[in-house]
MIFI-830248 format. One record per atom (N, C-alpha, C): residue in one letter; x, y, z. Coordinates in Angstrom, 2 decimals. Layout:
<atoms>
ATOM rest      xx      yy      zz
ATOM    A       X       Y       Z
...
</atoms>
This chain:
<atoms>
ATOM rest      xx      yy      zz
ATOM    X    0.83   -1.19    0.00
ATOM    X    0.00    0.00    0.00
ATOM    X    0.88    1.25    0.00
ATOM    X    0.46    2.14   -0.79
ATOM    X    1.03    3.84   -0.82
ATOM    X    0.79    4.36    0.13
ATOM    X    1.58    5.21    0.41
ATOM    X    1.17    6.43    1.60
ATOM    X    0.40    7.18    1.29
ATOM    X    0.07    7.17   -0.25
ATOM    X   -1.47    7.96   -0.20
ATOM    X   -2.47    7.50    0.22
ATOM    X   -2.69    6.06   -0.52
ATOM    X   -3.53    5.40   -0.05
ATOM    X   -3.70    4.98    1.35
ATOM    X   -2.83    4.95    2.01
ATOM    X   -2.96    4.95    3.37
ATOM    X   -3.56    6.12    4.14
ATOM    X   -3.60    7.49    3.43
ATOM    X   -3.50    8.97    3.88
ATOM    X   -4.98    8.81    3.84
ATOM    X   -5.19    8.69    2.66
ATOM    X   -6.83    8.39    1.92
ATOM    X   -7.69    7.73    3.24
ATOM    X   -7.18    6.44    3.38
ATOM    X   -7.77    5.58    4.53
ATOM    X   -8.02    6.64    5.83
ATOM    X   -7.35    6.75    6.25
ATOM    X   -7.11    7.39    7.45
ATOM    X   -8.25    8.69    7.26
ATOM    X   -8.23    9.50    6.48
ATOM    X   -9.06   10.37    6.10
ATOM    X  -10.82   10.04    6.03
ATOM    X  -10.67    9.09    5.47
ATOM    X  -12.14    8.74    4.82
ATOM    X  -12.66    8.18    6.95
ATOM    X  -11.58    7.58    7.28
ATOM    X  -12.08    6.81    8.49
ATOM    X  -12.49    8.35    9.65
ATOM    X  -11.73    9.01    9.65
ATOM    X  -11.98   10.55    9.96
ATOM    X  -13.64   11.13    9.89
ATOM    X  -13.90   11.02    8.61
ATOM    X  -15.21   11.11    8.00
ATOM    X  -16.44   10.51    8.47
ATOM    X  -16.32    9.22    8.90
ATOM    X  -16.85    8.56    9.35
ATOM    X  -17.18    8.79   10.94
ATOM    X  -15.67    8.85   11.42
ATOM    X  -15.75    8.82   13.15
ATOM    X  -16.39    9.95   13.63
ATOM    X  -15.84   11.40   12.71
ATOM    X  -16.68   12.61   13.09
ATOM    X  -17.92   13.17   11.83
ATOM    X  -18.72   13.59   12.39
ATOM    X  -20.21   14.41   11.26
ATOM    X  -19.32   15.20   10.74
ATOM    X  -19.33   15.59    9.01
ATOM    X  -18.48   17.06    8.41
ATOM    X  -18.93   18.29    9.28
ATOM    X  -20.17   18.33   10.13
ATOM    X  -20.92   19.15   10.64
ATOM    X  -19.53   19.78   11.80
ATOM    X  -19.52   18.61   12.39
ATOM    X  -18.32   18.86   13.50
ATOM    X  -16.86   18.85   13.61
ATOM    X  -16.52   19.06   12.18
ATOM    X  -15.09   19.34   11.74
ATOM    X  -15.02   21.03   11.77
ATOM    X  -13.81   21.67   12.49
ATOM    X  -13.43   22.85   12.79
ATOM    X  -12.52   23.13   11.59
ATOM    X  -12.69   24.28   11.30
ATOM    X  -11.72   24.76   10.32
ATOM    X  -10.46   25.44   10.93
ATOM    X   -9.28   25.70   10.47
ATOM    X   -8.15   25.89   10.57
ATOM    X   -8.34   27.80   10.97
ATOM    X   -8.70   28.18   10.06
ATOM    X   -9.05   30.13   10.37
ATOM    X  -10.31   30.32   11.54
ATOM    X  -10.76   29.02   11.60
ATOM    X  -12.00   29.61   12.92
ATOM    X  -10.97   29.68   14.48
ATOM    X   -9.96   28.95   14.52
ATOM    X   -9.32   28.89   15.33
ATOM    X   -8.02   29.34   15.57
ATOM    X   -7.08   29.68   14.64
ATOM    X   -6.25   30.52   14.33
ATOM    X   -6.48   31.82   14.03
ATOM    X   -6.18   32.80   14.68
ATOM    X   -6.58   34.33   14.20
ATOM    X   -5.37   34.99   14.32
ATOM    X   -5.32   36.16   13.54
ATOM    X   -4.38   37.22   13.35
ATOM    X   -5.77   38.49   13.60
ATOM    X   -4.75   38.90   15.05
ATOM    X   -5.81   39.93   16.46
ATOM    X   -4.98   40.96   15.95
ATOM    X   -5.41   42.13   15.68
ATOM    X   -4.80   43.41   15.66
ATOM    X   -5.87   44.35   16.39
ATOM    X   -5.55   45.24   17.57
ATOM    X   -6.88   45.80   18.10
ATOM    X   -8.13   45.31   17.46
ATOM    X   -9.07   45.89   16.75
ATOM    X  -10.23   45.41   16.65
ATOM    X  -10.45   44.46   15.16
ATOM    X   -9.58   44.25   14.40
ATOM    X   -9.20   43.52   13.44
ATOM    X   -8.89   41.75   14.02
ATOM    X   -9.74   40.63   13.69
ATOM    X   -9.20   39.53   14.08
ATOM    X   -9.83   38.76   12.57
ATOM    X   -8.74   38.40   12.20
ATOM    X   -8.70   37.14   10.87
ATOM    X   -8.35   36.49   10.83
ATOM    X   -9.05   35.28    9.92
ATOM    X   -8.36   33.37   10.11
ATOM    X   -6.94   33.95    9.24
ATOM    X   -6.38   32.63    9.61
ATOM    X   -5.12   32.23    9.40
ATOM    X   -4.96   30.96    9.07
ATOM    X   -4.07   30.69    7.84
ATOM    X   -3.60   29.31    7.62
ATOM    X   -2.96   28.81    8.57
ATOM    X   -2.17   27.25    8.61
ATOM    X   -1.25   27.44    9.94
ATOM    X   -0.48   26.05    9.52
ATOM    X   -0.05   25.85   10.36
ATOM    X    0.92   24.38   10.83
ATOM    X    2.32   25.05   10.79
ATOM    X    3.05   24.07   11.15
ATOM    X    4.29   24.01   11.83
ATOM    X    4.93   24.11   10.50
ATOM    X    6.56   25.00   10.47
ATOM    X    7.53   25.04    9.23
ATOM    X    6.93   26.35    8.73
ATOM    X    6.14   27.28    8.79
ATOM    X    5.45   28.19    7.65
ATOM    X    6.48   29.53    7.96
ATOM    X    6.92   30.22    6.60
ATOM    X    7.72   31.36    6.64
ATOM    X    6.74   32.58    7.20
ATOM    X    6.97   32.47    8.56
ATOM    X    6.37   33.52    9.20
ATOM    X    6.54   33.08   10.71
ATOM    X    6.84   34.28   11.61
ATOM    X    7.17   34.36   12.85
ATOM    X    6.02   34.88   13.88
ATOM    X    4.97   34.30   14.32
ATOM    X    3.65   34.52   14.84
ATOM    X    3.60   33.99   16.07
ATOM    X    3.20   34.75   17.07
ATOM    X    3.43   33.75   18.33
ATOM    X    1.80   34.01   18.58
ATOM    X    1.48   33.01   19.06
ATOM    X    0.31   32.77   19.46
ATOM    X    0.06   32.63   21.33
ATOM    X   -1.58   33.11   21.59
ATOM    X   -1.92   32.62   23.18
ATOM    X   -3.11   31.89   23.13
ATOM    X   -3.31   31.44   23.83
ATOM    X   -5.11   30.53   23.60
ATOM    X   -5.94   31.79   24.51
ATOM    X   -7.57   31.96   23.59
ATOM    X   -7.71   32.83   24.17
ATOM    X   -9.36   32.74   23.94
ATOM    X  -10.80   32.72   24.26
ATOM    X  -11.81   32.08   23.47
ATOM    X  -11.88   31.29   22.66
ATOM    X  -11.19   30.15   23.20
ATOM    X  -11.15   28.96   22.11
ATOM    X  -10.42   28.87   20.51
ATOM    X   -9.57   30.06   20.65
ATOM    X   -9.02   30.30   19.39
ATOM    X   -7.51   30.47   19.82
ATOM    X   -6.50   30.22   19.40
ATOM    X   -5.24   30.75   19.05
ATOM    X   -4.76   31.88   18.70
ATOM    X   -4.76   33.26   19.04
ATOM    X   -4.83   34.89   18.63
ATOM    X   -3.43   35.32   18.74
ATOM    X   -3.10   34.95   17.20
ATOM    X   -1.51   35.89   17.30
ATOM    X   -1.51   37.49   18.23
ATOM    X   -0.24   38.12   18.94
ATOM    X   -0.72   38.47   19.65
ATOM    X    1.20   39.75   19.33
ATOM    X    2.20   38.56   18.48
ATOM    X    3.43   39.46   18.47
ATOM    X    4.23   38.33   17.32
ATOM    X    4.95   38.90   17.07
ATOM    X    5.91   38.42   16.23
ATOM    X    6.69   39.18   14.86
ATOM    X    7.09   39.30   13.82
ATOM    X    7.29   39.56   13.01
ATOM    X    7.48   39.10   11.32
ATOM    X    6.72   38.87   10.81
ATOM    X    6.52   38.35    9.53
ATOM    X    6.84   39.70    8.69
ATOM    X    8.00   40.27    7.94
ATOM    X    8.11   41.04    6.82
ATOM    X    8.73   40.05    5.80
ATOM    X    8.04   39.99    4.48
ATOM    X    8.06   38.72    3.50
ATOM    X    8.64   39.97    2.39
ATOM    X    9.19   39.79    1.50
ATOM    X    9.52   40.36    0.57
ATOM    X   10.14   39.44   -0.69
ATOM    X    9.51   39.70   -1.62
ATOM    X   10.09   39.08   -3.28
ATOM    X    9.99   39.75   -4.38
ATOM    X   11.25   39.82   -4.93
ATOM    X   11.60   40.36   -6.07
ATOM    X   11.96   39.80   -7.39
ATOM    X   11.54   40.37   -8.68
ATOM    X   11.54   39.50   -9.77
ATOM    X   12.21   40.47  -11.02
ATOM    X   13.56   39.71  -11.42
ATOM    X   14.07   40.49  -12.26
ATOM    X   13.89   39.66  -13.51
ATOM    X   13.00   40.42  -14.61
ATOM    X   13.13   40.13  -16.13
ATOM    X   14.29   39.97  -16.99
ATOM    X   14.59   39.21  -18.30
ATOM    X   15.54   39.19  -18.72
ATOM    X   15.97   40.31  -19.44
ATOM    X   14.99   41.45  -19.47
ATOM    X   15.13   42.91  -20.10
ATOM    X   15.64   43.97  -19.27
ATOM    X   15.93   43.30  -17.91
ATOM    X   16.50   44.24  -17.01
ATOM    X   14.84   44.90  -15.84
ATOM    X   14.10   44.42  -16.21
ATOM    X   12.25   44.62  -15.72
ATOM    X   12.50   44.27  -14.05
ATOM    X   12.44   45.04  -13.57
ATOM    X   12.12   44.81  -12.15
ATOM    X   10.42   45.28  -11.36
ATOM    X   10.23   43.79  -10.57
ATOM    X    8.99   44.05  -10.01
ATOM    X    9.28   43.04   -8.43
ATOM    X    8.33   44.14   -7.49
ATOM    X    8.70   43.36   -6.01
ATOM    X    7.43   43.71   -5.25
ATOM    X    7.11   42.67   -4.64
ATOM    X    6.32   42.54   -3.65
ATOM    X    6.46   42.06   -2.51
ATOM    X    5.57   43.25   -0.99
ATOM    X    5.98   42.63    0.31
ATOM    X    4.58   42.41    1.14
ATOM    X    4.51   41.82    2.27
ATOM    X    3.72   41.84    2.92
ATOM    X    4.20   42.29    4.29
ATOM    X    3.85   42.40    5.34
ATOM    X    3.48   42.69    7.11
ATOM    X    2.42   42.19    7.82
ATOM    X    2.27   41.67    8.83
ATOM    X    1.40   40.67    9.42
ATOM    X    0.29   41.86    9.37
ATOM    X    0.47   42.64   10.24
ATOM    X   -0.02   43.59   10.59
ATOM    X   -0.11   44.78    9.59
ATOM    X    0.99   45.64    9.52
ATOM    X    0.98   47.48    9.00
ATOM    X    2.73   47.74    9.00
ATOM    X    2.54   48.79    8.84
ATOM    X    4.31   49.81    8.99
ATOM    X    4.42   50.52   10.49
ATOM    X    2.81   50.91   11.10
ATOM    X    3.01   51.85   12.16
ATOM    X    2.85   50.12   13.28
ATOM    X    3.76   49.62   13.52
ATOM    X    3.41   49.09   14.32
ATOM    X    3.28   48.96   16.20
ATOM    X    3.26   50.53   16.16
ATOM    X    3.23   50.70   17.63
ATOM    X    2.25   51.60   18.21
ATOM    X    2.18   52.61   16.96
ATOM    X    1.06   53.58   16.50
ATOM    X   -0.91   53.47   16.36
ATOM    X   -1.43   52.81   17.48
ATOM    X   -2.57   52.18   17.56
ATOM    X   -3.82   53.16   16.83
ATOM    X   -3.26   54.09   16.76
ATOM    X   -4.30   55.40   15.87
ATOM    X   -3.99   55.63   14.24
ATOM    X   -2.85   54.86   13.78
ATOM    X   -2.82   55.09   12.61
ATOM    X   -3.31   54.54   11.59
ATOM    X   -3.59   54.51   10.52
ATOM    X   -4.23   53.73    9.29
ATOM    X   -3.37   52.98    8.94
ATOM    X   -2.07   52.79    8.95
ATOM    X   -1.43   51.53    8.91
ATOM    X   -1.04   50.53   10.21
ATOM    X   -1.71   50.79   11.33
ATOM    X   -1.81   49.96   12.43
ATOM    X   -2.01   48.69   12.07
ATOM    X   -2.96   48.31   11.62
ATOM    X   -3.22   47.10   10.81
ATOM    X   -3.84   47.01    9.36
ATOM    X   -3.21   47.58    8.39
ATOM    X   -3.62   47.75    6.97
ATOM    X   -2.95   47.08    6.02
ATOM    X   -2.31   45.89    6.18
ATOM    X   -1.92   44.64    5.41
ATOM    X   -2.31   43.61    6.18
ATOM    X   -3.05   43.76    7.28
ATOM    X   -3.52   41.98    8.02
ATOM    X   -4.33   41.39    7.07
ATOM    X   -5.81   42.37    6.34
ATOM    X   -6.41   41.41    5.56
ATOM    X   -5.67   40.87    4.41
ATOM    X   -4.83   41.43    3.85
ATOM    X   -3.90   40.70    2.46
ATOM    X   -3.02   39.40    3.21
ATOM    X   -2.88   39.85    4.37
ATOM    X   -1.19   38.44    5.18
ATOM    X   -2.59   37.78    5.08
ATOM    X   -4.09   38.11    5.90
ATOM    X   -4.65   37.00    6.14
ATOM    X   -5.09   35.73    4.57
ATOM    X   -4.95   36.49    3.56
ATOM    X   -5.32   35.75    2.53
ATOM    X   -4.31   35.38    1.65
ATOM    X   -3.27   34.99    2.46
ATOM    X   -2.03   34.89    1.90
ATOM    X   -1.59   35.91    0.30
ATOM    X   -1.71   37.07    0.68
ATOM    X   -1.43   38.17   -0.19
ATOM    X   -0.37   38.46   -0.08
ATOM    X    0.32   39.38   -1.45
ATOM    X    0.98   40.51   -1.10
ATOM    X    0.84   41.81   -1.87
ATOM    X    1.54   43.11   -1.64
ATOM    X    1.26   44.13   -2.57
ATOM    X    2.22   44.38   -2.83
ATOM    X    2.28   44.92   -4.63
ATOM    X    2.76   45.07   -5.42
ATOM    X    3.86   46.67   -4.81
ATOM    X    5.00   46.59   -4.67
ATOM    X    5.81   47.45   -4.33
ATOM    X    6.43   48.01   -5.10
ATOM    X    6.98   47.66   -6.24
ATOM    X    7.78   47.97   -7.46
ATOM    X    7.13   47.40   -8.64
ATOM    X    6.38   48.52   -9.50
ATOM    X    5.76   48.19  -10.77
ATOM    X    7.27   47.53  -11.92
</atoms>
């Protein structure tokens, strides 16, 4: 037997043991908390990003860390284009500013924005 097929098994038996009704999703319980901003989050262990989490209403609520992601793409014409993300914003200490948390919804949907046309 494959390890898929084994994966498969294990899965389908999953299905069975619990109703789909009562399977939790991964973003209902993982959140990225910025004052009044809280969004799911992908998750598991190994992911390029530095998020520390607390348990907190039954959810996991990042709470500190630092995720700045940045990628750049050079054309063979000399074409440069780059994109970054922030868990959060730029003002990150600044609780009144509009970039307090104004890249959480893009980190939350595994986004980024376009920095260099």
């Amino acid at each position: 037997m494959t390890l898929r097929y084994r994966a498969l098994q294990c899965l389908a038996l999953l299905f069975v043991a619990f109703a789909l009704s009562q399977l939790w999703y991964l973003g209902q319980v993982l959140r990225l908390v910025r004052g009044n901003t809280s969004l799911p989050l992908a998750g598991g262990p190994g992911l390029l990003r530095a998020i520390y989490f607390r348990e907190k209403d039954n959810t996991y609520q990042g709470f500190a860390g630092d995720c700045y992601i940045q990628a750049v793409e050079w054309g063979p014409e000399g074409q440069l284009n780059a994109w970054s993300i922030h868990q959060y914003g730029s003002a990150t200490q600044d609780h009144t500013s509009k970039h307090y948390d104004d890249q959480a919804r893009l980190f939350s949907k595994q986004e980024m924005k376009q920095i260099r046309p």
